[in-house]
C-alpha positions in Angstrom: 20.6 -12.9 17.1 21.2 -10.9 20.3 18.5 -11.9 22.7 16.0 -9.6 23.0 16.7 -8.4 19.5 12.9 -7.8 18.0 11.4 -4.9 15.1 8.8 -3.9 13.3 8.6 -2.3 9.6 5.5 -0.9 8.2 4.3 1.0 5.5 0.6 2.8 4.6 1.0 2.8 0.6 3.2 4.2 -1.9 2.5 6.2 -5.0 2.2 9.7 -6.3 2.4 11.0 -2.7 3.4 14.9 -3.2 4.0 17.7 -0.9 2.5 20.4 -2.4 -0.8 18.4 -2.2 -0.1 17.4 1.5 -1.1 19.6 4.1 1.1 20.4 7.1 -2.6 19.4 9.1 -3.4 15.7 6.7 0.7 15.3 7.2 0.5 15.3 10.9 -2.5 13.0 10.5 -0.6 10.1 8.2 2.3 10.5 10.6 -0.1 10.4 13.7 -1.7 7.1 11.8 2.2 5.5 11.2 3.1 6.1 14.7 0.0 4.6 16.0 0.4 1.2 14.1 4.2 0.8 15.2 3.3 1.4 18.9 0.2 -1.3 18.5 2.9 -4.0 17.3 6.0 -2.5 19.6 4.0 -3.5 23.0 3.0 -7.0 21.4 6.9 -7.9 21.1 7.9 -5.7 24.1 5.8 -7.9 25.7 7.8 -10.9 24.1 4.8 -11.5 22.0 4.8 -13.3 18.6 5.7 -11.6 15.0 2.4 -12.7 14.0 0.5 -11.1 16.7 2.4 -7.7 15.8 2.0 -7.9 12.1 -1.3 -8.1 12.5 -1.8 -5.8 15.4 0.0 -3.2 13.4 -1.8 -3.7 10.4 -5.4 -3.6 12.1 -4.4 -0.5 13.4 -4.2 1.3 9.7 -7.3 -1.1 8.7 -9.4 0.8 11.0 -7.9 4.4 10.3 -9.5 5.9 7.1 -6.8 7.7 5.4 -4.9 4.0 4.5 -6.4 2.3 1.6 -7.2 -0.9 3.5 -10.1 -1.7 5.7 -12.3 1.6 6.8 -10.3 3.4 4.0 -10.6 1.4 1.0 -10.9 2.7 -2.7 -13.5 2.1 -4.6 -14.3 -0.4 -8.0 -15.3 0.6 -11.1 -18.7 -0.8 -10.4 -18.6 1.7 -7.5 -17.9 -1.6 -4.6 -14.9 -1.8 -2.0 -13.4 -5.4 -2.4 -10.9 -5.8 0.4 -8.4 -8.2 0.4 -5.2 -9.5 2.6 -2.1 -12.1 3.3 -0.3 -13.0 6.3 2.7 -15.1 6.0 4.8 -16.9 9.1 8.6 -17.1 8.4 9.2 -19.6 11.0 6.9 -22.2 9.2 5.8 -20.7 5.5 2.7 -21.4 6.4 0.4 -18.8 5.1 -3.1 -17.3 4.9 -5.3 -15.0 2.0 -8.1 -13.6 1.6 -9.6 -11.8 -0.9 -13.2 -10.1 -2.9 -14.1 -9.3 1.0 -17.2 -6.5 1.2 -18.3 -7.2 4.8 -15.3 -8.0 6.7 -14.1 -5.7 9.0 -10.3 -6.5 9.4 -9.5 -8.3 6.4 -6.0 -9.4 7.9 -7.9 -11.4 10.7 -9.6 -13.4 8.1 -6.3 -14.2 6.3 -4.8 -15.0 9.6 -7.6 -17.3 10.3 -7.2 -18.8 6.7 -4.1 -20.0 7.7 -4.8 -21.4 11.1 -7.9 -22.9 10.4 -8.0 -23.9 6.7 -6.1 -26.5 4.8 -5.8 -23.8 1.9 -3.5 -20.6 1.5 -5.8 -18.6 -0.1 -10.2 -18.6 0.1 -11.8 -15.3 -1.2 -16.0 -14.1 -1.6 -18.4 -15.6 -0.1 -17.1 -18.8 1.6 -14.1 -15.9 2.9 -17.1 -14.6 4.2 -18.4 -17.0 5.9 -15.5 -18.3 7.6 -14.8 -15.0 8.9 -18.3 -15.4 10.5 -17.2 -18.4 12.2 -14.5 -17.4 13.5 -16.3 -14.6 15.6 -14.7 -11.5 13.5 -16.3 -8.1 12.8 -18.8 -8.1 10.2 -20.1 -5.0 9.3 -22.6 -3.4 6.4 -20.9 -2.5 3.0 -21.7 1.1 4.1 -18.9 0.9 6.8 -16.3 0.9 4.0 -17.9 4.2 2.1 -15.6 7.4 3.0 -16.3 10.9 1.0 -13.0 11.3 -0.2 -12.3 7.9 -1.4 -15.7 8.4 -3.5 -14.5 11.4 -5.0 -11.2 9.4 -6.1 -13.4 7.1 -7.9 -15.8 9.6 -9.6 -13.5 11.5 -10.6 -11.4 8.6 -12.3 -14.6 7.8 -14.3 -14.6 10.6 -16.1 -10.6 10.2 -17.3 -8.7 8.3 -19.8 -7.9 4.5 -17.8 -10.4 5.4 -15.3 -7.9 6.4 -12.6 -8.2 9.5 -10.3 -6.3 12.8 -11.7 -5.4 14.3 -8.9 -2.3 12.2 -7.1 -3.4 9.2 -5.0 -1.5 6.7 -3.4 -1.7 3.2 -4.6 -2.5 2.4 -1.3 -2.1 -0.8 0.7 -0.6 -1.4 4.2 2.0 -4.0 5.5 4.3 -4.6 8.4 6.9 -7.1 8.9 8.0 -8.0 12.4 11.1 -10.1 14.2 10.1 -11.5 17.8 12.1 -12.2 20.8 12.0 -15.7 19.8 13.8 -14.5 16.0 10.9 -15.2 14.2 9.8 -13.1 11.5 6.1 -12.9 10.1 4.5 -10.3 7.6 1.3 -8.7 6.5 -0.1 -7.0 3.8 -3.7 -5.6 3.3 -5.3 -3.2 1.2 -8.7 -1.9 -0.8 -6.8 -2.3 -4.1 -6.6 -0.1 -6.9 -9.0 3.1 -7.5 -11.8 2.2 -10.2 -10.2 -1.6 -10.8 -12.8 -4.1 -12.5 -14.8 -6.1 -10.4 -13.3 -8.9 -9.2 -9.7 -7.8 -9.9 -7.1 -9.7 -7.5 -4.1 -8.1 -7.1 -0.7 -8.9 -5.4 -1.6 -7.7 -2.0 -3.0 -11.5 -1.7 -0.6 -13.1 -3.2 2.4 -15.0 -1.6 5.5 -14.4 -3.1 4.0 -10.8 -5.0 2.9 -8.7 -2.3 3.8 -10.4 1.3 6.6 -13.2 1.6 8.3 -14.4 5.1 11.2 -16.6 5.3 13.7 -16.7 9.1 16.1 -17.6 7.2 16.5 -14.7 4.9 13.7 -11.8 5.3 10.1 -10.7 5.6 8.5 -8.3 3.1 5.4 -6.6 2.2 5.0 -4.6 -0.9 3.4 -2.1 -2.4 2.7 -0.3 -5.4 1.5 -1.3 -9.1 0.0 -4.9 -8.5 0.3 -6.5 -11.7 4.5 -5.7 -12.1 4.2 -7.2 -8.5 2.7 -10.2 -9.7 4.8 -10.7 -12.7 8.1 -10.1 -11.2 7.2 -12.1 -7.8 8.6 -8.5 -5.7 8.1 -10.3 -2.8 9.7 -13.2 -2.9 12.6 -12.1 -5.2 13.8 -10.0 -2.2 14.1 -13.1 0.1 16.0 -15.1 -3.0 18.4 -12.4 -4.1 19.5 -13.0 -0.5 19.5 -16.4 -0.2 20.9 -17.1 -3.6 23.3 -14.2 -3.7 24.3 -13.5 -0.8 22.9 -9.9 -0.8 21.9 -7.9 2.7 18.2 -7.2 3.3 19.3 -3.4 2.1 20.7 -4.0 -1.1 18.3 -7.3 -2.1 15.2 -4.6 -1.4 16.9 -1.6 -3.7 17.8 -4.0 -6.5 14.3 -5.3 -6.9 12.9 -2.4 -6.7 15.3 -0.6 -9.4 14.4 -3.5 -11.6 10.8 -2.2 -11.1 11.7 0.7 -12.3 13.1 -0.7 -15.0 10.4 -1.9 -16.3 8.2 1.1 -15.5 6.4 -0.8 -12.6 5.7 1.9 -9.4 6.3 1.6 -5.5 8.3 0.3 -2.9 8.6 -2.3 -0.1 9.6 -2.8 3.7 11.6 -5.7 4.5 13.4 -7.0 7.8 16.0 -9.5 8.6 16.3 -11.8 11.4 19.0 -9.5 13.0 16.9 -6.6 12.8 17.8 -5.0 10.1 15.7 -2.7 7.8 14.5 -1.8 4.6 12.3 0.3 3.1 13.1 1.5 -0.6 10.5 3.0 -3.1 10.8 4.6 -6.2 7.7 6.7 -6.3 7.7 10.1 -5.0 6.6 8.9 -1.9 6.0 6.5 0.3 4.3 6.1 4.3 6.4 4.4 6.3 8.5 3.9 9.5 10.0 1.1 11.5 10.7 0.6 15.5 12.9 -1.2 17.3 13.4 -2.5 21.0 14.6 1.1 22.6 10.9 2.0 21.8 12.1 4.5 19.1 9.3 5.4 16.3 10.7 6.3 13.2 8.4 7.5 10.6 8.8 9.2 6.8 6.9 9.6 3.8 9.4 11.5 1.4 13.0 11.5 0.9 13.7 12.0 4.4 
């Protein structure tokens, strides 16, 4: 790795994401968003700051922006309840940190960053989550902080169709970011509000090591999103990192192939990934997804179609 080599990846969701039903004003706005979350990380590892401190830097960033379904912009349940969940992962040790059925934590990525450091476990969700996010001095805030007008539209709206889920387009909404220090470490994070009008107590992939975040130095870092359960079944994450440790394949490539297989299987969205020379990643095979990466000439780079 050339020395002073670092990067950061992010996405805010992928789904039905059209442009017909994307204003040139909510555009600017999701772009706005993107660009904010990638300067948030960039100082951290300007600074020669760690991957982890980025990642979740980054992702705070779209937590606390309303349009991302994570944090202050998560969907709603069936039983009309945000349950907020998250995963950080550290490439440099595997060590790694979950959270999930959160309704009063702020930054749920904080808590699963917290998980890992202070736990023995990878993975704590409800009410002891809760509590441990107490302890550890993070935002709590009233169930009310996570209620947003449009989101609640989304879900009434999805109660009265087939499946319960929204008719107009919505993305399936989660936000990640993977990051590569000064040091060549590489650390990701995923967190999102889940799926519009799931059951109670669904758990998705978002949480899940090896589904929706993975972090190895040797091979990658990734953070998915998309249809949860194909991301569960086909371990997305963590089949990016093994297609290129087991077959030799570049971060590019390893990314596209599992996410044709997706496809394949009629399983919906995309991922970001980034080696430990910089390189990124960031295929999707929806019709859209947010996104954008920076690297260390400052550089924000940000998409949401085709582009």
């Amino acid at each position: 790795m050339v020395e002073d080599t670092f990067a950061l990846v992010i996405h805010g969701g992928a789904g039905t994401i059209l442009r017909e039903h994307l204003t040139p004003e909510m555009y600017e706005k999701y772009i706005a968003g993107l660009k904010d979350s990638l300067l948030r990380g960039y100082e951290i590892l300007k600074a020669g700051g760690s991957a982890l401190d980025a990642v979740e830097a980054a992702v705070n960033s779209m937590e606390d922006n309303y349009l991302f379904n994570a944090g202050k912009g998560a969907v709603f349940t069936k039983g009309g309840k945000n349950e907020l969940e998250a995963s950080i992962m550290d490439g440099s040790s595997l060590k790694a940190g979950a959270c999930t059925l959160l309704k009063t934590v702020k930054n749920p990525i904080s808590l699963a960053r917290q998980v890992m450091i202070q736990s023995p476990h990878n993975f704590i969700g409800g009410e002891e989550a809760e509590k441990l996010a107490q302890r550890s001095g993070l935002e709590i805030v009233d169930p009310k902080y996570f209620f947003t007008e449009h989101r609640w539209r989304q879900h009434l709206s999805g109660l009265q169709s087939p499946g319960n889920e929204p008719p107009a387009p919505a993305p399936k909404g989660t936000v990640g970011a993977v990051a590569l220090d000064k040091s060549g470490n590489i650390a990701t994070a995923t967190s999102t509000g889940g799926k519009t009008n799931k059951w109670d107590g669904r758990i998705g992939d978002t949480p899940m090591i090896g589904a929706g975040t993975y972090a190895d130095n040797e091979t990658c870092g990734v953070s998915g999103t998309g249809d949860g359960e194909y991301f569960i079944r086909h371990s997305v994450a963590y089949n990016v990192c093994a297609r290129m440790k087991h077959l030799g394949e570049p971060v590019d490539t390893a990314a596209q192939n599992v996410v044709e297989e997706l496809r394949k299987v009629k399983g919906s969205g995309g991922v970001v990934a980034l080696d430990s020379k910089g390189n990124v990643a960031m295929p999707f095979n929806s019709s859209g997804m947010y996104r954008g990466y920076i690297k260390s000439d400052g550089v924000a780079h940000t998409f949401i179609f085709n582009e």
